[in-house]
C-alpha positions in Angstrom: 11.9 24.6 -38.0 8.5 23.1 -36.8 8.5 19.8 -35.2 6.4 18.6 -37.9 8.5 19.4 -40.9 11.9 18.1 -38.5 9.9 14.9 -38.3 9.2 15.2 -42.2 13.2 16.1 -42.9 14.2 12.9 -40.6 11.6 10.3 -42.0 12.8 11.5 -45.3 16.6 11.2 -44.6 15.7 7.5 -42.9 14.1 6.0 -46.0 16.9 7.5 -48.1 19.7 6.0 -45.9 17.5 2.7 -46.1 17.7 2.9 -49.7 21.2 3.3 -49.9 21.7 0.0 -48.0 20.3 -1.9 -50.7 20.3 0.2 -53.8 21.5 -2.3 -55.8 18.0 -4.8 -55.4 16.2 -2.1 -56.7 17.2 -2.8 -59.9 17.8 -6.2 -60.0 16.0 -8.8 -62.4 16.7 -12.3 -61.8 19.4 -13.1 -59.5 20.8 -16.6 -57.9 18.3 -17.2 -55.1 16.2 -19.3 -57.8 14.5 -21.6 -54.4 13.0 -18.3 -53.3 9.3 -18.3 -53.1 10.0 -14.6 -54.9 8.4 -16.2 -58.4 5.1 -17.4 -57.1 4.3 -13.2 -56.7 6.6 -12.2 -60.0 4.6 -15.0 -62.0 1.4 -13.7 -60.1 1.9 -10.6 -61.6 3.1 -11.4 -65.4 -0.9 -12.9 -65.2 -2.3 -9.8 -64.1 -0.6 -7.7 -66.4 -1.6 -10.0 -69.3 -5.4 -10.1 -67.8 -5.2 -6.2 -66.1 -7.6 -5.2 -64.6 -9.0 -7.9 -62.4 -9.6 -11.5 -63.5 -11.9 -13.5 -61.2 -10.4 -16.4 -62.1 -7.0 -18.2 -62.2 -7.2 -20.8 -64.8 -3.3 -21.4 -64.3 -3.2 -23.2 -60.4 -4.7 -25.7 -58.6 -7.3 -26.8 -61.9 -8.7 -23.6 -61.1 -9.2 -21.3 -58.1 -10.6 -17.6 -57.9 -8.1 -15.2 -58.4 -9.1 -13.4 -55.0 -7.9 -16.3 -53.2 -4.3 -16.4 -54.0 -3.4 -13.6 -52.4 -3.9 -10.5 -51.0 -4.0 -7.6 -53.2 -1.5 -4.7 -52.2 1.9 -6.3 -53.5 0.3 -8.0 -56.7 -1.3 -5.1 -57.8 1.3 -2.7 -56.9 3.8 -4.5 -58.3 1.7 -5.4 -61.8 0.9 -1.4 -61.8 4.9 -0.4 -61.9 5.0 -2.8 -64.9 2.6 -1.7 -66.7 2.9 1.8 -66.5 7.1 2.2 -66.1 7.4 -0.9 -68.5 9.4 -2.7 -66.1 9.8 -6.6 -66.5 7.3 -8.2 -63.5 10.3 -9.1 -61.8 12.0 -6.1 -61.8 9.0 -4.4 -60.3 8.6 -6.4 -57.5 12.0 -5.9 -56.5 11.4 -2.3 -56.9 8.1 -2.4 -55.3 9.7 -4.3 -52.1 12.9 -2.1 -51.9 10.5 0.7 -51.6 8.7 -0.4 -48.8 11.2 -1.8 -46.9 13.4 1.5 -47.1 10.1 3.2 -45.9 9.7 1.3 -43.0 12.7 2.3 -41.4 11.3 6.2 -41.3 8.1 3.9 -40.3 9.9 3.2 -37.0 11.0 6.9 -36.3 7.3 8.0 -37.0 6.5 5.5 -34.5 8.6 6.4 -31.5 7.8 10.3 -32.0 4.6 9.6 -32.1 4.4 8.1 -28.9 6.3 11.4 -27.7 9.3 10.3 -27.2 12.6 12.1 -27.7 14.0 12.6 -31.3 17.5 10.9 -30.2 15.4 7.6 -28.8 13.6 7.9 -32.8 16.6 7.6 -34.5 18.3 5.2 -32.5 15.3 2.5 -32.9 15.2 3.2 -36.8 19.0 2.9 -37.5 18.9 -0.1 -35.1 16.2 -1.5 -36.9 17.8 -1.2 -40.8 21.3 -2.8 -39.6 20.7 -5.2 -36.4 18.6 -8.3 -35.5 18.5 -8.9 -31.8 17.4 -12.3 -32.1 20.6 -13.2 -33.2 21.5 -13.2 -29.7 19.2 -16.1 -29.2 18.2 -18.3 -32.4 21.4 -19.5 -33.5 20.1 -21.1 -36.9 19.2 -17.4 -37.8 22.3 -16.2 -37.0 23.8 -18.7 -38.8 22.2 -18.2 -41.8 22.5 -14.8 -42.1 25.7 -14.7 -43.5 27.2 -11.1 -43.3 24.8 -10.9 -40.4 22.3 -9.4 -42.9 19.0 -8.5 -40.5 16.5 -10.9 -40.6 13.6 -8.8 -42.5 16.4 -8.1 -44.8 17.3 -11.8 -45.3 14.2 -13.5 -45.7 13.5 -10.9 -48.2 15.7 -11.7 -50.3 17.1 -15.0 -50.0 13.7 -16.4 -49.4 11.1 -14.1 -51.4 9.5 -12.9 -47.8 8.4 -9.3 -49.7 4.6 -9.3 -49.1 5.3 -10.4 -45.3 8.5 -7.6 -44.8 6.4 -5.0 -46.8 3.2 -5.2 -44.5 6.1 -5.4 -41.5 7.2 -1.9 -43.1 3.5 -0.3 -43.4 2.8 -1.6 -40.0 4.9 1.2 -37.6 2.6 3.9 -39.6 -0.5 2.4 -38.5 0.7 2.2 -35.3 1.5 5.8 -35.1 -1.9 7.0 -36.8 -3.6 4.9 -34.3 -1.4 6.3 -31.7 -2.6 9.7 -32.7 -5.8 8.9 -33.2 -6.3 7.4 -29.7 -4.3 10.5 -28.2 -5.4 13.0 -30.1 -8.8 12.0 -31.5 -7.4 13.6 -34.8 -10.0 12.8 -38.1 -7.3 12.6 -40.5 -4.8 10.1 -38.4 -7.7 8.0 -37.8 -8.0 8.1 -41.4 -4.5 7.5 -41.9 -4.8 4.6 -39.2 -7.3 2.9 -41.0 -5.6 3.0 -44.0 -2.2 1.7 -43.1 -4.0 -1.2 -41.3 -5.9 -2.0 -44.7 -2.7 -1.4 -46.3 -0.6 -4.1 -44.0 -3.4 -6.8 -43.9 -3.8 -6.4 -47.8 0.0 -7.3 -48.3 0.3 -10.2 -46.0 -1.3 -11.9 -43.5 1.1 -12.8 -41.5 1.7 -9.0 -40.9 -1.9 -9.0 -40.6 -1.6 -11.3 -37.7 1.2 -9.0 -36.3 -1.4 -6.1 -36.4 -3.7 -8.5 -34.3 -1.7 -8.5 -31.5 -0.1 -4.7 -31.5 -3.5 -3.1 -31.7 -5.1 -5.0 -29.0 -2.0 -4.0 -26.6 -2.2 -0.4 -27.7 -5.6 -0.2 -26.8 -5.0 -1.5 -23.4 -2.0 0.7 -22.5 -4.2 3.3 -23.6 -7.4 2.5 -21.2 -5.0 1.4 -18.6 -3.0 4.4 -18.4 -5.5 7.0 -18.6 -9.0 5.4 -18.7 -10.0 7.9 -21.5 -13.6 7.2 -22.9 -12.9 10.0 -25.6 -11.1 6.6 -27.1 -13.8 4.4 -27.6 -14.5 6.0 -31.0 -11.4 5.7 -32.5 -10.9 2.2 -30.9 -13.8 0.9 -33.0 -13.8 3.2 -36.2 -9.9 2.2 -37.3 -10.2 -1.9 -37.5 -14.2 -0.9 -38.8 -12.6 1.1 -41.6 -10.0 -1.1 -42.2 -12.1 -3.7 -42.8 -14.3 -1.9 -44.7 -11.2 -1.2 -47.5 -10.7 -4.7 -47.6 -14.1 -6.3 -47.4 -14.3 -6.3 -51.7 -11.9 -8.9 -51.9 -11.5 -10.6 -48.0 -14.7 -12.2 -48.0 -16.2 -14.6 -45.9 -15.4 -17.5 -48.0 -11.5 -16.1 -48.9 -11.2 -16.2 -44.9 -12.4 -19.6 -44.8 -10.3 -20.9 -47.4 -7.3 -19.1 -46.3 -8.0 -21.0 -42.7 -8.2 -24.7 -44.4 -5.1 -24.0 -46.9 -3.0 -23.0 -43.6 -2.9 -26.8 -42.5 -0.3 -27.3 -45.3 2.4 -24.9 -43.9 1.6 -24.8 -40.6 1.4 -27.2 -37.5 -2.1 -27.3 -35.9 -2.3 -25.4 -32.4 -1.9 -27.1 -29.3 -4.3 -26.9 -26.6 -1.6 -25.9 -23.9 -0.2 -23.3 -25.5 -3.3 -21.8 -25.2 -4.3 -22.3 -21.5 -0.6 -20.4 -21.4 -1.7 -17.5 -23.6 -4.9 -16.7 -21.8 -2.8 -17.2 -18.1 0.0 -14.7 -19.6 -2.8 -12.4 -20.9 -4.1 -12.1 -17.3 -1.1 -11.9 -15.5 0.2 -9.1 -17.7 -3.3 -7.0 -17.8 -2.7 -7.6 -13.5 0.7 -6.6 -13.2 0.4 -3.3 -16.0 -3.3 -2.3 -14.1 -1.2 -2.4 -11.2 1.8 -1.2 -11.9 0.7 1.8 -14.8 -3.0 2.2 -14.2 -4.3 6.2 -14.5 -0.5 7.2 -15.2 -0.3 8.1 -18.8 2.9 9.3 -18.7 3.4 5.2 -19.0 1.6 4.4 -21.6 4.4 3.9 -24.2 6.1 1.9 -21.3 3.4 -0.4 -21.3 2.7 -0.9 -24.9 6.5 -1.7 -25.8 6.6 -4.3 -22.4 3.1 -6.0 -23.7 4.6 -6.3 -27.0 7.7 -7.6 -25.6 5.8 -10.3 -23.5 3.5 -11.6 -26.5 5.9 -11.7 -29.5 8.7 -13.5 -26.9 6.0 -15.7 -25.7 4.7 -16.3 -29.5 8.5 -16.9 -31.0 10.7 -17.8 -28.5 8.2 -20.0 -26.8 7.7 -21.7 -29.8 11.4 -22.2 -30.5 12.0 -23.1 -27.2 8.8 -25.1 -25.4 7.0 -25.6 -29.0 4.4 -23.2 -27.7 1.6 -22.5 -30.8 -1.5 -21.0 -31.0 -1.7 -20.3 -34.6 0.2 -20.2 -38.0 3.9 -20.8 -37.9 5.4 -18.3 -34.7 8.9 -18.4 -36.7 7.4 -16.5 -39.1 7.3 -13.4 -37.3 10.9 -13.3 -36.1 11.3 -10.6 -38.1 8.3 -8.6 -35.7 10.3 -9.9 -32.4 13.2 -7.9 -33.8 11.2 -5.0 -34.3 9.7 -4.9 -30.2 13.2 -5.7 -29.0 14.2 -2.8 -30.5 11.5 -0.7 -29.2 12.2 -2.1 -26.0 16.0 -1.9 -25.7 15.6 2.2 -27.2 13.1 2.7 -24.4 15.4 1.1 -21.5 18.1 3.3 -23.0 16.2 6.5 -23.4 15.0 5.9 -19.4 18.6 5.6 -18.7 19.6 8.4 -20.4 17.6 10.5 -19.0 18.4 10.0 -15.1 20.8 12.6 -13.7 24.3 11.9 -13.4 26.9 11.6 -16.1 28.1 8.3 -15.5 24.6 6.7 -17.0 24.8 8.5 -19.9 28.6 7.0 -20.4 27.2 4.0 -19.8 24.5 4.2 -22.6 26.9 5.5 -25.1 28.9 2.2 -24.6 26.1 -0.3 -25.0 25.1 1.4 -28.4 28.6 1.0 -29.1 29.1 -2.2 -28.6 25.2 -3.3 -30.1 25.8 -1.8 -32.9 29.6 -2.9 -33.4 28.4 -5.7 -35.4 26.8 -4.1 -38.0 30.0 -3.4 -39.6 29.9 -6.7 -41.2 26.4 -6.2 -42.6 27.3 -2.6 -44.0 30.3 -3.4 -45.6 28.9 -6.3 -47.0 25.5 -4.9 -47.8 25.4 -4.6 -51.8 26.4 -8.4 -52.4 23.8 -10.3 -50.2 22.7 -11.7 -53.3 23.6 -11.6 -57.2 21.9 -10.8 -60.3 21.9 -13.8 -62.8 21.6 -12.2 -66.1 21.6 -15.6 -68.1 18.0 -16.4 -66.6 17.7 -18.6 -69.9 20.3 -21.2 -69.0 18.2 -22.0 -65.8 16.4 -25.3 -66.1 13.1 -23.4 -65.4 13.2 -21.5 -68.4 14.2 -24.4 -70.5 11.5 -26.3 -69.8 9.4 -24.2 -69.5 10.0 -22.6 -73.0 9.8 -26.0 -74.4 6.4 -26.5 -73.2 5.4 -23.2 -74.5 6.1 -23.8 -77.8 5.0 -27.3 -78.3 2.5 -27.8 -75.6 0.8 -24.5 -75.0 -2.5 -25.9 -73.9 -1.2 -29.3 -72.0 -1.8 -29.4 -67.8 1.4 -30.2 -66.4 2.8 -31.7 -63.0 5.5 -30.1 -62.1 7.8 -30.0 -58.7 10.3 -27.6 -57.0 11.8 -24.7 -58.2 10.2 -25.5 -61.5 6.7 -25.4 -59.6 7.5 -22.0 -58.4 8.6 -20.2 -61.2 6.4 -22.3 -63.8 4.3 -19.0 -64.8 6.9 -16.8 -64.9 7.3 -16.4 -68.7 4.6 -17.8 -69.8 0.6 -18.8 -68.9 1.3 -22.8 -68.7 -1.3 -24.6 -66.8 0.0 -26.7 -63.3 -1.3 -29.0 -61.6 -0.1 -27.5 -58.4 1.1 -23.9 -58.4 3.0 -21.4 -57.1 2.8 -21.7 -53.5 -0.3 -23.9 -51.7 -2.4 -21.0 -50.5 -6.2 -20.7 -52.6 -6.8 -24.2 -53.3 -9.9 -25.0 -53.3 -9.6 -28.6 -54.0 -7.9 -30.5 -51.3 -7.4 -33.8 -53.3 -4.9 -31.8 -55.3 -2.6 -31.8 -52.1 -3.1 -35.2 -51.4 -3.1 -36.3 -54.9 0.4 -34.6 -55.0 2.2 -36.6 -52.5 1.1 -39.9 -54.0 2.8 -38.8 -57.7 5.8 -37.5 -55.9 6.5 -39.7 -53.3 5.0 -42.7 -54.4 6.5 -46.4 -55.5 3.9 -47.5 -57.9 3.8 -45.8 -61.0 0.1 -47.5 -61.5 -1.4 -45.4 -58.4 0.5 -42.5 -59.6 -0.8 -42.7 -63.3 -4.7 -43.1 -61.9 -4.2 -40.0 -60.1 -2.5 -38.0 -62.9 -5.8 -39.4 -65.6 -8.0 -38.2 -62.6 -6.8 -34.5 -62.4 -6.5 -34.7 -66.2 -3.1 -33.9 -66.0 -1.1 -34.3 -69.8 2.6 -33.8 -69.0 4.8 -34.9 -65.6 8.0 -33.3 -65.2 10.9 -35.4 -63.4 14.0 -34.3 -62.1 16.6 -36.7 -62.1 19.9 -37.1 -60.0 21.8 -35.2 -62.2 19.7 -32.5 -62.3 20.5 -29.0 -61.3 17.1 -29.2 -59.4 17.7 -27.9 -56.1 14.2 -29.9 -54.5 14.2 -33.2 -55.8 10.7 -33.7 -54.9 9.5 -36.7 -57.3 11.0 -39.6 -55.7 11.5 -43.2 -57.6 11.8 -41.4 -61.1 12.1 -44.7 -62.7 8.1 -44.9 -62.4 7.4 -42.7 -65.2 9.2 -43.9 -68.3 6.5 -46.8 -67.3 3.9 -44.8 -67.6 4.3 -42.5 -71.0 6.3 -41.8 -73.5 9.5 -39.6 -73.2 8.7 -36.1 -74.5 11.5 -34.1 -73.3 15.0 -34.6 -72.1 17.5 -31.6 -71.9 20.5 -33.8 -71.5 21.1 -32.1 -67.8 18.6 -34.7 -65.5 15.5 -33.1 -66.7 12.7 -34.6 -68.3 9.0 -34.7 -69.2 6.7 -37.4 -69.9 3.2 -37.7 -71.7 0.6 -39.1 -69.7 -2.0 -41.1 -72.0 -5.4 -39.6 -72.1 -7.8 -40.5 -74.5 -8.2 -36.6 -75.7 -6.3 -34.0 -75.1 -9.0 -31.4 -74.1 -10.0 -31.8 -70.2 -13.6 -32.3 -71.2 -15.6 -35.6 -71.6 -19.2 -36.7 -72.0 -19.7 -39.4 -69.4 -22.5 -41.3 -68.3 -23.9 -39.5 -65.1 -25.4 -42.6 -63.7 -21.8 -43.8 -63.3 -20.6 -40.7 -62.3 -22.4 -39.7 -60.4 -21.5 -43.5 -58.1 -18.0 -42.4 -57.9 -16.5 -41.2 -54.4 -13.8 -39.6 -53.3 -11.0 -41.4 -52.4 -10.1 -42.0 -49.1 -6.6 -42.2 -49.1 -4.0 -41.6 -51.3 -3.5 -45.0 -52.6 -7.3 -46.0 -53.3 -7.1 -47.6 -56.1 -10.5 -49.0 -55.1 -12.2 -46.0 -55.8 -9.7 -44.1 -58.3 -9.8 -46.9 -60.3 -13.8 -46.9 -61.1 -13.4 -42.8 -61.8 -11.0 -43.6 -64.2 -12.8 -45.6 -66.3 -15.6 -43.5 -66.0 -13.9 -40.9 -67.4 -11.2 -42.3 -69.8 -13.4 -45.2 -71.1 -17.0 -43.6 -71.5 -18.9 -43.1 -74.2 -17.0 -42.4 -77.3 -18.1 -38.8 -77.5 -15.7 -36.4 -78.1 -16.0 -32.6 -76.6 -14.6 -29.1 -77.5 -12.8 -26.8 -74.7 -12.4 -23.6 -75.5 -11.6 -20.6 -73.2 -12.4 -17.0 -74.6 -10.8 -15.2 -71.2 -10.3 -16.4 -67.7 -13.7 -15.6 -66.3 -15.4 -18.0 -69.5 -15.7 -21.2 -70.9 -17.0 -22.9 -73.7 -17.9 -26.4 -74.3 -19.8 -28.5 -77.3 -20.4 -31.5 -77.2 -23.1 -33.7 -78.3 -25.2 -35.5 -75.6 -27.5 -38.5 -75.3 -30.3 -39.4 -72.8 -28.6 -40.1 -69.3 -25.4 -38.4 -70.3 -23.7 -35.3 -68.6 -20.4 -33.4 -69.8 -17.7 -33.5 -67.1 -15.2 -30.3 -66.9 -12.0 -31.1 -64.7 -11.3 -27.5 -63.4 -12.4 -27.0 -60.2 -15.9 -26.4 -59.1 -16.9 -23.1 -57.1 -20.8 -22.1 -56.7 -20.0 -18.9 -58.5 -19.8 -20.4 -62.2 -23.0 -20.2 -64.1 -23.5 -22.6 -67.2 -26.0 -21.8 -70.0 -27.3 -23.3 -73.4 -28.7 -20.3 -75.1 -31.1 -18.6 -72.5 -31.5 -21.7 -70.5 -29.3 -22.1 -67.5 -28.1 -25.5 -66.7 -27.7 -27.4 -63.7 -23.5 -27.5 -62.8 -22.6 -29.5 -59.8 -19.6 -31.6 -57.9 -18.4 -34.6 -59.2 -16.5 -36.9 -56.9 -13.2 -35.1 -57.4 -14.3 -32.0 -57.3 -14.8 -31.4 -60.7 -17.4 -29.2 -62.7 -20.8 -31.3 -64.1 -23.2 -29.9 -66.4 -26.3 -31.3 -66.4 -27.1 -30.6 -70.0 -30.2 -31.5 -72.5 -29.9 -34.2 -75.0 -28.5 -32.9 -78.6 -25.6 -31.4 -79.8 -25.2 -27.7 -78.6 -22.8 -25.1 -77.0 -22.3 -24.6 -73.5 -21.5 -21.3 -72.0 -19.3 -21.3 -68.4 -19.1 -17.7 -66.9 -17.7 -16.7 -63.5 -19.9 -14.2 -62.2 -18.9 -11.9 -59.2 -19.9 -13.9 -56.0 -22.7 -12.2 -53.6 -20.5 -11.7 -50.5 -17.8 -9.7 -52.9 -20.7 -7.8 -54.2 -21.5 -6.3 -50.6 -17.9 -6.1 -50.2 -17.6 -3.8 -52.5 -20.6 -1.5 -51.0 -18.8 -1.5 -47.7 -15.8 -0.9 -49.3 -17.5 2.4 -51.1 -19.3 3.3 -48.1 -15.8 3.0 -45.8 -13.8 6.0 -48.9 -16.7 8.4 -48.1 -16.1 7.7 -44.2 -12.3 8.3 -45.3 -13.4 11.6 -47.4 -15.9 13.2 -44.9 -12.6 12.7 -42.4 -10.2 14.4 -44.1 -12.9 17.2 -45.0 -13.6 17.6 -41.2 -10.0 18.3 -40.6 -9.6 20.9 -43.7 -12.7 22.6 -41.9 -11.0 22.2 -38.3 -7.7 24.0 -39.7 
């Protein structure tokens, strides 16, 4: 047998072991761990099914944001693709499309360590280590400790906390490491290829793998110069993240990155400016010691790579759990990564030992892989019942009210809060105020808005804000409720503020919030409007107040809404001198508005709202999304980067 097809045999063997360790989640619909951020992706993809095959915009979150921006592509795509063409229910498929990948990356590993020319023993050592063990769980005792069974931490946060973007790009990212690899070694057309399109593939399911990729590459690229100063690399170097971007740049655009950047401020603690004066010093003193230590010796250059790795990720996620070093994004996030290099590390310190003469070493290794992977018993036999499937989905208080809302309030913008929040889309297209997780908002009010309706004491304050974002129905869970994030605090506010409109008996309950018309249009007075500011914190009344008014109490002019698809809108409304029509979905410079052939002026109001500047006279106004500039060149770079792709794999059929 070739090496190549006893590498093939083994990945194939790996991802079906892998898959046998959770067979049962690749089946699974709902199941108990109903706090998992799982829905915000499972409710992402019910949309795009219903609106396949690429809305520009979400109508559903955050009064509006462009699809794009929500997230990446890979795992919402893939997993709105098994549903439509296997027929598989949204949630199914994600836990299918997950499964997958995460039984794939553990042949991802082997392919990783071969590639690097190591021995086939050391391969399958770091992949079986990597589907059954965490390391960390020798150091981060709140991870050990909630791993029950000790399930492995990419395992865990999979399913328990809906982590399957993040753990898929985890499971892409050993392949573009070994393409790369190749590539740099090899200069090989089709595994630069290959490289390029694993990277795309691991930034376009997360980016916290993304960020992952960030730091490997950089160290593989240095072991690489540093070991055997090869300027037959430069190419290769440059052409895989080139590529890469290039089958990403049609949807991560400028603007998504920018976006993306601001919305990380609500998950994430700011970077401190020590950290990194310590990053830059550990940079330095590990380029020193490796130049030193490896430099023109390529036999070291997977020795260097794995003890880089090992340095960054420790200094990235212990240092944070331990000296509350941060430079970026939230370092407990990548746990799951740290595992991954100790691995790598602890295989290579084995396979080094292994390989001196004497028996006595070699005892010596069989015992510590003994006893390391003597814990895993726990995890194996327990592996099938991590979580449970919930078959009765329609007991759950988020279907309830959910349902309720469907069929007597279809059209009606709600505030909702926990898991409700998460899995609010799930079933049906309701409109949130919020939504399923806070990444692609494009309005930051709504965040701050949010903590004032939740948290606040004065239902007042909290009713100003609610008529501001034109919001119709608040959901409140009460003590009694089955709730599992009580988020709205002092729900005695809001039987001051509406009616009742729903109570299911069990501590859950909706209430109407007045509004003088139910559709989120109005015709205001511009003059007025346009002297309204933004408020400053999240109890100025001094300037919610005046908004208010302006919009609740203008002229008494009622509007149409009507929305033919989620890239359109139309609005009539009659007009006089000096008046403008308001739209409360959010503004972005991409929407066009038109009267007939005319285009009209459409602008920000003080909350971030949509304007029209419209004639006088009673007419229709057309709202279209169109394709922003910046994805339009995305797009071209994106075609021009699959011909690069093509003419590569044609130049190794030629080759061979």
């Amino acid at each position: 047998m070739t090496r190549r097809k006893q590498i093939l045999l083994d990945c194939c063997i790996l991802f079906l072991f892998g898959a046998a360790l959770v067979r049962p989640y690749f089946t699974y619909k709902y199941t108990n761990q109903w706090p998992s951020i799982e829905s915000t992706f499972i409710s992402d993809a019910r949309f795009l099914v219903e609106h396949w095959p690429h809305p520009r915009w979400q109508p559903l979150w955050y009064t509006g944001t462009r699809f794009d921006y929500i997230y990446p592509p890979a795992l919402r795509y893939g997993t709105a693709l098994l549903s439509k063409v296997v027929g598989f229910w949204p949630v199914k498929a994600y836990h299918f499309y997950t499964m997958f990948f995460y039984s794939l990356g553990i042949a991802g590993v082997y392919l990783l360590i071969r590639a690097a020319g190591r021995s086939r023993g050391a391969a399958w050592l770091g992949a079986v280590a990597t589907a059954v063990l965490s390391p960390c769980f020798l150091i981060l005792r709140e991870f050990r400790l909630d791993s029950g069974a000790l399930v492995p931490v990419r395992l865990g946060v999979l399913l328990r906390y809906g982590e399957g973007p993040h753990i898929t790009a985890l499971s892409l990212l050993p392949f573009a490491l070994a393409f790369s690899w190749r590539a740099l070694d090899q200069r090989r057309p089709a595994s630069l290829a290959l490289a390029a399109i694993f990277s795309a593939a691991v930034v376009s399911n997360n980016f916290y793998g993304a960020t992952a990729l960030a730091i490997f590459y950089p160290i593989l690229l240095w072991s690489f110069w540093v070991t055997g100063r090869r300027s037959s690399m430069a190419i290769p170097a440059v052409a895989i993240p080139a590529l890469a971007y290039g089958l990403t740049a049609f949807w991560m655009v400028p603007s998504y990155i920018r976006i993306t950047a601001q919305n990380l401020q609500y998950v994430a603690l700011p970077a401190t400016n020590w950290s990194i004066w310590v990053a830059a010093a550990v940079v330095l003193a590990f380029g020193l010691a490796s130049y030193k230590l490896a430099g023109t010796r390529p036999e070291h250059t997977w020795a260097v790579f794995v003890a880089g790795c090992l340095v960054f990720f420790s200094l990235y996620v212990m240092g944070n759990h331990f000296l509350d070093f941060r430079v970026g994004g939230d370092p407990r996030r990548l746990v799951p990564e740290f595992d991954l290099v100790s691995i790598l590390a602890a295989v290579l310190a084995l396979e080094w030992l292994w390989f001196r003469p004497g028996r006595a070493r070699k005892i010596v290794v069989a015992l510590l892989v003994l006893v390391a992977f003597f814990p895993a018993k726990k995890y194996v036999r327990h592996a099938w019942t991590v979580i449970a499937p919930w078959p009765d989905y329609q007991s759950r208080l988020e279907y309830r009210v959910t349902d309720w809302l469907a069929q007597h309030m279809p059209e009606a913008r709600v505030c909702p809060s926990g898991t409700l929040r998460f899995w609010f889309d799930a079933w049906h297209s309701l409109t949130e105020l919020g939504g399923g997780s806070d990444q692609g908002m494009l309005n930051p009010l709504e965040y701050v808005g949010q903590w004032e309706i939740n948290a606040g004491t004065d239902p007042a304050i909290a009713l100003l804000w609610l008529q501001a974002f034109g919001v119709d129905v608040m959901y409140v869970a009460g003590p009694n409720s089955d709730q599992p994030y009580k988020d709205v605090q002092h729900t005695d506010r809001f039987a001051k503020i509406g009616p009742l409109l729903f109570d299911d008996g069990h501590g859950n309950t909706l209430y109407r919030i007045p509004r003088r018309w139910a559709p989120r249009v109005r015709v205001v007075d511009t003059a007025l409007l346009d002297a309204q500011q933004p408020p400053r914190t999240i109890e100025d009344v001094e300037r919610l107040r005046p908004y208010v008014d302006a919009i609740e109490n203008g002229p008494d002019v009622p509007a149409t809404f009507e929305r033919p698809g989620t890239d359109e809108m139309l609005v009539r409304a009659k007009l006089n001198a000096g008046q403008s029509v308001l739209l409360q979905e959010t503004w972005d410079p991409a929407w066009q508005a038109w009267q007939g052939d005319a285009r009209l002026r459409l602008r920000k109001d003080a909350m971030g709202f949509m304007v029209v500047d419209a004639p006088p006279g009673d007419g229709e106004i057309r709202l279209v999304f169109a394709m922003p500039l910046e994805n339009r060149v995305g797009w071209v770079l994106t075609g021009i980067s699959f011909a690069v792709l093509v003419g590569l794999f044609l130049q190794r059929e030629r080759t061979r």
